[in-house]
C-alpha positions in Angstrom: 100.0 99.8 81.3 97.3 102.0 82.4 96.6 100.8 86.1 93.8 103.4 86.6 91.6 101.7 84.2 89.2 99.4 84.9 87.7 97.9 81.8 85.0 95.7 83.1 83.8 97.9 85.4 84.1 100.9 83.0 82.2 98.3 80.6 79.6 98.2 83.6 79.0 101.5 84.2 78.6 101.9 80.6 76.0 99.4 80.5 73.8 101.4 83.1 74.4 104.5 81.3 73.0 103.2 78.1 69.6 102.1 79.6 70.6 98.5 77.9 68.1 95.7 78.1 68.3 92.2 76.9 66.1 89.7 75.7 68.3 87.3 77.3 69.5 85.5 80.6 69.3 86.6 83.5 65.3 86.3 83.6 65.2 88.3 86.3 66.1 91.2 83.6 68.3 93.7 86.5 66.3 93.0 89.0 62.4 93.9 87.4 61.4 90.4 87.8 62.6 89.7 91.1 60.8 89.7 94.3 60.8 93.0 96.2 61.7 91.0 99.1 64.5 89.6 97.8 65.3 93.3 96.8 65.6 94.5 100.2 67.7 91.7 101.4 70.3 91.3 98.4 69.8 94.7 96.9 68.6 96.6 93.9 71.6 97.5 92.5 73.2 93.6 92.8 70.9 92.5 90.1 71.1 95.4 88.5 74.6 94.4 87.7 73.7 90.8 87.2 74.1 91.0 83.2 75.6 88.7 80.3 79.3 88.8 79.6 78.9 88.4 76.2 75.7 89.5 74.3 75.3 91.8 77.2 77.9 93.4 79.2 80.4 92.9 75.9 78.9 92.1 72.3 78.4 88.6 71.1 81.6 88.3 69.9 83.4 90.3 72.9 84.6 93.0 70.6 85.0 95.6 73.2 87.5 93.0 74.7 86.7 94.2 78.2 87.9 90.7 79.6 91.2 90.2 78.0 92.4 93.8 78.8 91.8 93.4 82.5 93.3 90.0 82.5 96.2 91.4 81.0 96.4 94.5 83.3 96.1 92.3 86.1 99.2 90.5 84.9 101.4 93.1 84.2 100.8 94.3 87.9 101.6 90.7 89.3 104.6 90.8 87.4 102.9 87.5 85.3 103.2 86.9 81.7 99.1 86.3 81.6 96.6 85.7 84.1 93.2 84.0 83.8 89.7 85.0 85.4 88.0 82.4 87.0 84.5 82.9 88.5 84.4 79.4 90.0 86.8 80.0 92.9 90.5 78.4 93.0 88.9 75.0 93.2 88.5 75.5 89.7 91.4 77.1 88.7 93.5 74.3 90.6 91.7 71.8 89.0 92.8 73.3 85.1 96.6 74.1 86.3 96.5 70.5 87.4 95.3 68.8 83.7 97.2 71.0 82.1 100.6 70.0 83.5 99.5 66.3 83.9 96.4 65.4 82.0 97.6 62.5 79.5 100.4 61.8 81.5 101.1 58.8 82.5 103.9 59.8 84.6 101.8 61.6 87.7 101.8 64.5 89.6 104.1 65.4 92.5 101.5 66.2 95.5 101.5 67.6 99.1 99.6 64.8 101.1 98.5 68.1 102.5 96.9 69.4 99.5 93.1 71.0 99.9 90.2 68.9 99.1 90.2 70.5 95.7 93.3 69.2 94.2 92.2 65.6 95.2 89.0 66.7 93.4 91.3 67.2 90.1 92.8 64.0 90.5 89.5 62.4 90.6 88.3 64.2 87.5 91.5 64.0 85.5 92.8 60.4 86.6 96.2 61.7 87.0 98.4 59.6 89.4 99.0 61.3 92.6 102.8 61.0 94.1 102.3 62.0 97.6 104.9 64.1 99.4 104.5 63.4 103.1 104.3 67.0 104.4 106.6 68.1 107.7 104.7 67.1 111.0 104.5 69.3 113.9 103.8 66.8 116.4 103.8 69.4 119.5 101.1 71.6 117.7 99.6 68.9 115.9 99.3 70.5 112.5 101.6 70.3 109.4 103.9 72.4 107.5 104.4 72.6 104.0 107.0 70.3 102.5 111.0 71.1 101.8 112.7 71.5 99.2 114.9 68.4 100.1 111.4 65.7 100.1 111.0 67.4 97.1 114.1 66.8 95.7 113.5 63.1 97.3 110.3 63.2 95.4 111.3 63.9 91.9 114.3 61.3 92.2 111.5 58.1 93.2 109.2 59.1 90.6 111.7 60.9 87.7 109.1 60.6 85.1 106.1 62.9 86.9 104.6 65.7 84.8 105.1 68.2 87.2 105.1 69.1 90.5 102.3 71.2 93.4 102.7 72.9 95.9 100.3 74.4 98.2 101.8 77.9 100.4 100.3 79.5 102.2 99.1 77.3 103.9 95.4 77.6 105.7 97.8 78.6 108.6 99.2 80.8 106.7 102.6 79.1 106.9 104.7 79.0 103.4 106.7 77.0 101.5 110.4 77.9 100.3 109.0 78.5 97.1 112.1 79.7 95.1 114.1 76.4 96.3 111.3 74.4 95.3 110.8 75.9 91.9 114.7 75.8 91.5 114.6 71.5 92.0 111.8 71.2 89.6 113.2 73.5 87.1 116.5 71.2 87.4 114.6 68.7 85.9 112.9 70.8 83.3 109.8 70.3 85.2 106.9 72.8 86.0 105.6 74.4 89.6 102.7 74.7 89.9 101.6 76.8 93.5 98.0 76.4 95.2 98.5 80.3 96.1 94.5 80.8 97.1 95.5 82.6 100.4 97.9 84.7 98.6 96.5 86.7 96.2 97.7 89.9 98.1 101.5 88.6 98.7 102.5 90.9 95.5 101.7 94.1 96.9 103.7 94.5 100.3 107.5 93.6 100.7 106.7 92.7 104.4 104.6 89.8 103.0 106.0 86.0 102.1 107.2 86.3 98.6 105.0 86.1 95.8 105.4 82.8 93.7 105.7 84.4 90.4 108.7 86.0 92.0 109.8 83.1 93.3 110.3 81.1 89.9 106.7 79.3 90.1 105.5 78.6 86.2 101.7 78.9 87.3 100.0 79.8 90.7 95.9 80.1 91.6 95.0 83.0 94.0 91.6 83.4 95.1 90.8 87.2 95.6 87.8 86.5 98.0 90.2 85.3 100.4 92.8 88.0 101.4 91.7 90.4 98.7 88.4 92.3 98.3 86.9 90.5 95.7 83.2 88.4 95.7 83.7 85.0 96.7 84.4 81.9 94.0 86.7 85.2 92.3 89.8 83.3 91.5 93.1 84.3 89.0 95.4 81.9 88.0 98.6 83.2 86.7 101.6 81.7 84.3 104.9 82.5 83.3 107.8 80.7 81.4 107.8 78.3 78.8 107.4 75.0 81.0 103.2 74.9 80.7 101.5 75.6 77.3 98.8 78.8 78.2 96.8 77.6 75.2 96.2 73.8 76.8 95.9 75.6 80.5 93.1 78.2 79.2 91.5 75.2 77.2 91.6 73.1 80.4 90.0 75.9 82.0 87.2 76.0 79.5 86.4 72.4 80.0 85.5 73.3 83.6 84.2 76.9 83.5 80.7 77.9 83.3 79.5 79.5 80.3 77.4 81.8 82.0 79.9 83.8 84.4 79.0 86.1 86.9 80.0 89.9 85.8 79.8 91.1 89.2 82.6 88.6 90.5 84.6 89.3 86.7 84.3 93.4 87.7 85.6 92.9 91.6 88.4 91.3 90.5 89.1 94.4 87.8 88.7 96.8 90.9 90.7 95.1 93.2 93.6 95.1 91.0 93.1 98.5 90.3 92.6 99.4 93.9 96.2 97.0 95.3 98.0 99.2 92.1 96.7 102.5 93.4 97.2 101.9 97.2 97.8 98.3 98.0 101.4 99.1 99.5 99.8 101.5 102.3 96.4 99.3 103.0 98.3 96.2 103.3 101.0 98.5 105.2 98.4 99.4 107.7 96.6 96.1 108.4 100.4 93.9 108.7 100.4 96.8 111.6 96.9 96.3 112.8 97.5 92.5 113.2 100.7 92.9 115.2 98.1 94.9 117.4 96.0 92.5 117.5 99.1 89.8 118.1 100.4 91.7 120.8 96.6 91.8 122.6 95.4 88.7 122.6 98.7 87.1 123.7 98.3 88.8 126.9 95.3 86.9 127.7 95.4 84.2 129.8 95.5 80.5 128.3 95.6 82.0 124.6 98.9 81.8 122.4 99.2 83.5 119.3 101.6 81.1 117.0 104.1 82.9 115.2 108.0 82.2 115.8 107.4 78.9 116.5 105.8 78.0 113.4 109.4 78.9 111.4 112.7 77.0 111.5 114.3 73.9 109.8 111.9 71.3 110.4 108.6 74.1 110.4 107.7 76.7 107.6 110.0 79.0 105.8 107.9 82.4 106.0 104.5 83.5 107.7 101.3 85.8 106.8 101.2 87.5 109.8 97.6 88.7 109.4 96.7 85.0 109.9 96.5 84.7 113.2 96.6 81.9 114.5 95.7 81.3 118.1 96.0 78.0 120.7 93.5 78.2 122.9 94.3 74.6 125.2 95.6 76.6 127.9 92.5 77.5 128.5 91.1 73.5 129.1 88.8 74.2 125.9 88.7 73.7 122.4 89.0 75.5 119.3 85.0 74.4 118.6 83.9 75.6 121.6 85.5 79.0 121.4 84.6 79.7 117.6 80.7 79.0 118.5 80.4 80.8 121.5 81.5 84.1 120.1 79.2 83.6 117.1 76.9 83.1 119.4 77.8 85.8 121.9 79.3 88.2 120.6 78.3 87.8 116.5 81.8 87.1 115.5 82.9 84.4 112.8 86.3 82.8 113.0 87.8 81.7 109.5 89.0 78.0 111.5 88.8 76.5 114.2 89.9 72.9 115.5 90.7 70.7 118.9 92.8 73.3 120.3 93.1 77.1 118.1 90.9 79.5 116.1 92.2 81.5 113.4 91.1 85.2 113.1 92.1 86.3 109.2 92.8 90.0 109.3 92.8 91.8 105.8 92.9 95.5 104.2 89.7 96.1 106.0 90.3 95.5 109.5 91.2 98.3 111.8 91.4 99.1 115.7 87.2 98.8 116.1 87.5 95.4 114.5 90.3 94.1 116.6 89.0 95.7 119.2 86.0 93.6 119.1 87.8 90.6 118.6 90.1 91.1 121.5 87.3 92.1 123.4 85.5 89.0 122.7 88.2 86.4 122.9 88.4 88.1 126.6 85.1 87.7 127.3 85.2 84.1 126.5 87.4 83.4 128.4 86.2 85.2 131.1 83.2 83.2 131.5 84.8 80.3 130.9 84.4 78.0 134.8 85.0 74.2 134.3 85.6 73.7 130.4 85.1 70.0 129.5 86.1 69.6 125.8 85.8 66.1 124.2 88.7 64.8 123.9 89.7 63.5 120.4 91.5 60.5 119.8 94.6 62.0 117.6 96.5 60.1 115.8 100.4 59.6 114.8 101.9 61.5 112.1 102.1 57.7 111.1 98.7 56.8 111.5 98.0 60.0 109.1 99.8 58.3 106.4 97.4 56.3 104.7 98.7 53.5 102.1 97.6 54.7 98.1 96.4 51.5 96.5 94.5 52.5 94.0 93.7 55.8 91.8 91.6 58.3 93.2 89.6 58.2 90.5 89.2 53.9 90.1 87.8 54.5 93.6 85.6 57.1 93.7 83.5 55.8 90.0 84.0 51.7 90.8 81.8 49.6 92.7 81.2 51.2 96.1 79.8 49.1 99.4 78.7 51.5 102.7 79.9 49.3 105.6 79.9 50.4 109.6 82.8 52.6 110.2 84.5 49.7 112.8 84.5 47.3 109.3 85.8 49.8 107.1 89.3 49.3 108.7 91.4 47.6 106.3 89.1 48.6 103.2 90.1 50.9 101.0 88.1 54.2 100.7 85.3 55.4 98.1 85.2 58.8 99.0 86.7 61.7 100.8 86.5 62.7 104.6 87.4 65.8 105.0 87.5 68.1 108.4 86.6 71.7 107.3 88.0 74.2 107.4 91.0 73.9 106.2 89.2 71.4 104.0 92.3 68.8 104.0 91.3 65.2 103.5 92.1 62.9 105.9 91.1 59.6 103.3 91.5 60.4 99.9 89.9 57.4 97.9 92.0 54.8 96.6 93.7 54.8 100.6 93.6 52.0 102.4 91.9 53.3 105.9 93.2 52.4 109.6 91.8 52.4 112.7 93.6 55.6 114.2 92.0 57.5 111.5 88.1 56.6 112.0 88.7 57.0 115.7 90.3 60.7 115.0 87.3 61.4 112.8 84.6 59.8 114.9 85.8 61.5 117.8 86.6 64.7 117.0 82.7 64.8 115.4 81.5 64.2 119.2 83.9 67.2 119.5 82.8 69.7 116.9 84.0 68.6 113.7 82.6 69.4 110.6 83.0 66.8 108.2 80.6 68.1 105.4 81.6 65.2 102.7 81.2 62.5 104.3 77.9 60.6 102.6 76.8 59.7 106.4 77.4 63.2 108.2 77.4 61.1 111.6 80.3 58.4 110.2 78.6 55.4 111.2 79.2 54.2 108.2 81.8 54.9 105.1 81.8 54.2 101.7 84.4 52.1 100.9 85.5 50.6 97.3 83.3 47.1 96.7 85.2 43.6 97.0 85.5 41.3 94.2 
């Protein structure tokens, strides 16, 4: 195919070269309605390509097929047999692979007890029965690791009858999953794969990279291209191969969740990217692995900061890294990963993509380059630099035990039955009406239908006098929970 074609953004440009105009939505008709000073925040020319997909950007019955040729250029260069644009992010996308594979089907999914706050979302909305596979503790870091193929294995052969099986890698860490192993156990079965790839959508391009789940035997995988890509945020793909999941049932699952009014301007980022990783993803991606062992190499050397990397891979930890995910412990220093993320947003106007009790993450990407390393090393060492007599909270964490709450009921018989909101001491024992989630990474801690314990609302209620975000939570202070009604 024809890699240096962009069909939606050729559509775009054609659009502005035509002087169209419609008597349609967006009201604020590219940008002559909208308030000037809106305009010179967000920008003339962002509205200007703020346009209809069909009946505007494409005809009403999408007869230039601007849409379908860069979904299928986008698979040919991912090596997929079709991909699917999503302008609702991966949480979407996720959600569709999911009913897809297991909507109907009373036989369950396979699920990482890992798995993003997302993919319990889908459960909720679909109904489907989760099957949790405990993922691999890392009780000296305090963080987990995707699952084997062997609990895998140990999955399918307790619950023989599941629809299918999920896997998320990379994980928020940027840890990954033996995919190909994995793929091989469900396969065995005549089973499908389905990969929560969001932080890979760049894996395809770079043979110094973990490998790619379509090359690794997954049937579908969900990248979103916001993340390690240079796409608009909520830009999403999910991809599919093989003969395992039906692409007519996953694009009409999709439909049953997509918005009928997508945005062009996230539909023609993902066109360019594509375009852009065919052209010269090999040498940008080339470039940045080697800006981030830079970066590595730097802030190791300061004092009471360890970058993770080694020690994150072996029998009992990950099978592969994304090295421009890095990761760094900052407890040597006697402070937390909350304290260090907000003083260089404060100080030195820096974001970090995570941060928890005890490491920040810095995501490096195609963009980065010495100045911005530079600036990041340079204000890691500044931080801790002025650091005198740290005094983090401490945070009551619990057992990789304690983690693993009892499923008692669906997710979704939870979350729509009868609800109570009790004080978070009472809600010991009860079983839980909604999700608590520390974010980022956006992993539940209760998923509803689990039966909660003490070490859990004492890790949560803690680690909020710490710095935790738990943005879900219908009391953002968790005095109180929601917690399924009683008889």
């Amino acid at each position: 195919m024809d890699h240096t074609r962009a069909p939606l953004l050729e559509a775009l440009a054609d659009y502005h070269r035509l002087g169209r105009y419609g008597f349609t939505p967006p009201g604020h008709r590219q940008g002559r309605g909208t308030d000037e000073r809106v305009l010179d925040v967000i920008g003339r020319d962002a509205f200007a390509s703020d346009v209809l997909a069909t009946a505007g950007l494409d005809d009403r019955l999408a007869r230039g097929g601007f849409l379908s040729r860069a979904e299928a250029l986008m698979a040919d260069a991912v090596r997929a047999e079709s991909a699917f644009f999503s302008t609702c992010g991966s949480s979407l996308s996720v959600k569709a692979a999911m009913m897809a594979v297991a909507g109907g089907h009373d036989g369950g999914l396979l699920v990482p007890r890992d798995s993003h706050k997302s993919i319990v979302a889908g459960l909720i909305f679909s109904g489907v029965q989760p099957h949790w596979i405990t993922p691999r503790w890392d009780a000296e870091h305090h963080l987990s690791h995707p699952p084997s193929p062997q609990q895998v294995r140990e999955a399918w052969a307790q619950h023989p009858d599941a629809a299918g099986a999920l896997i998320v890698s990379p994980s928020p860490y940027g840890t990954c999953a033996d995919i190909r192993a994995i793929a091989d156990v469900c396969h065995e079965r005549g089973k499908p794969l389905i990969v929560d790839e969001a932080w890979g959508a760049h894996l395809p391009f770079h043979e110094d990279l973990p490998t790619w789940a379509m090359d690794a035997g997954a049937d579908v995988c969900v990248v979103s291209v916001h993340k390690m890509g240079a796409g608009f945020e909520q830009g999403s793909v999910f991809h599919l191969q093989g003969e395992l999941i039906d692409p007519i049932r996953l694009s009409e699952c999709a439909d049953l969740l997509m918005t009928t009014s997508p945005n062009v301007l996230v539909y023609a980022a993902l066109d360019g990217w594509r375009r852009q990783m065919v052209e010269h993803g090999h040498d940008l991606l080339g470039a940045a692995l080697r800006v981030a062992e830079q970066a590595r190499r730097r802030l190791g050397e300061i004092p009471g900061i360890r970058v993770l990397d080694d020690e994150l891979l072996g029998v009992e930890a990950s099978h592969d890294l994304d090295r421009l995910q890095v990761l760094m412990d900052v407890s040597g220093t006697g402070a937390s990963g909350y304290q260090a993320a907000d003083w260089l947003r404060e100080h030195r106007r820096l974001d970090v993509g995570l941060s928890d009790h005890r490491r920040i993450l810095a995501t490096l990407s195609l963009a980065d380059d010495k100045d911005t390393v530079d600036a990041l090393v340079e204000g890691v060492a500044a931080w801790r630099d002025q650091l005198t007599d740290p005094q983090p909270a401490r945070i009551h964490l619990p057992s990789p035990h304690d983690l693993q709450l009892d499923t008692v009921m669906l997710p979704r018989d939870a979350f729509f039955g009868p609800v109570e909101t009790v004080d978070a001491r009472d809600a010991v024992g009860r079983v839980a009406a909604e999700q608590l989630t520390p974010y980022p990474p956006g992993i539940p801690v209760v998923v509803p239908g689990e039966r909660i314990d003490a070490a859990v609302v004492d890790y949560l209620r803690t680690g909020l006098d710490a710095g935790m975000n738990v943005p879900d939570a219908a009391d953002p202070q968790l005095r109180t929970i929601r917690v399924v009604a009683r008889a």
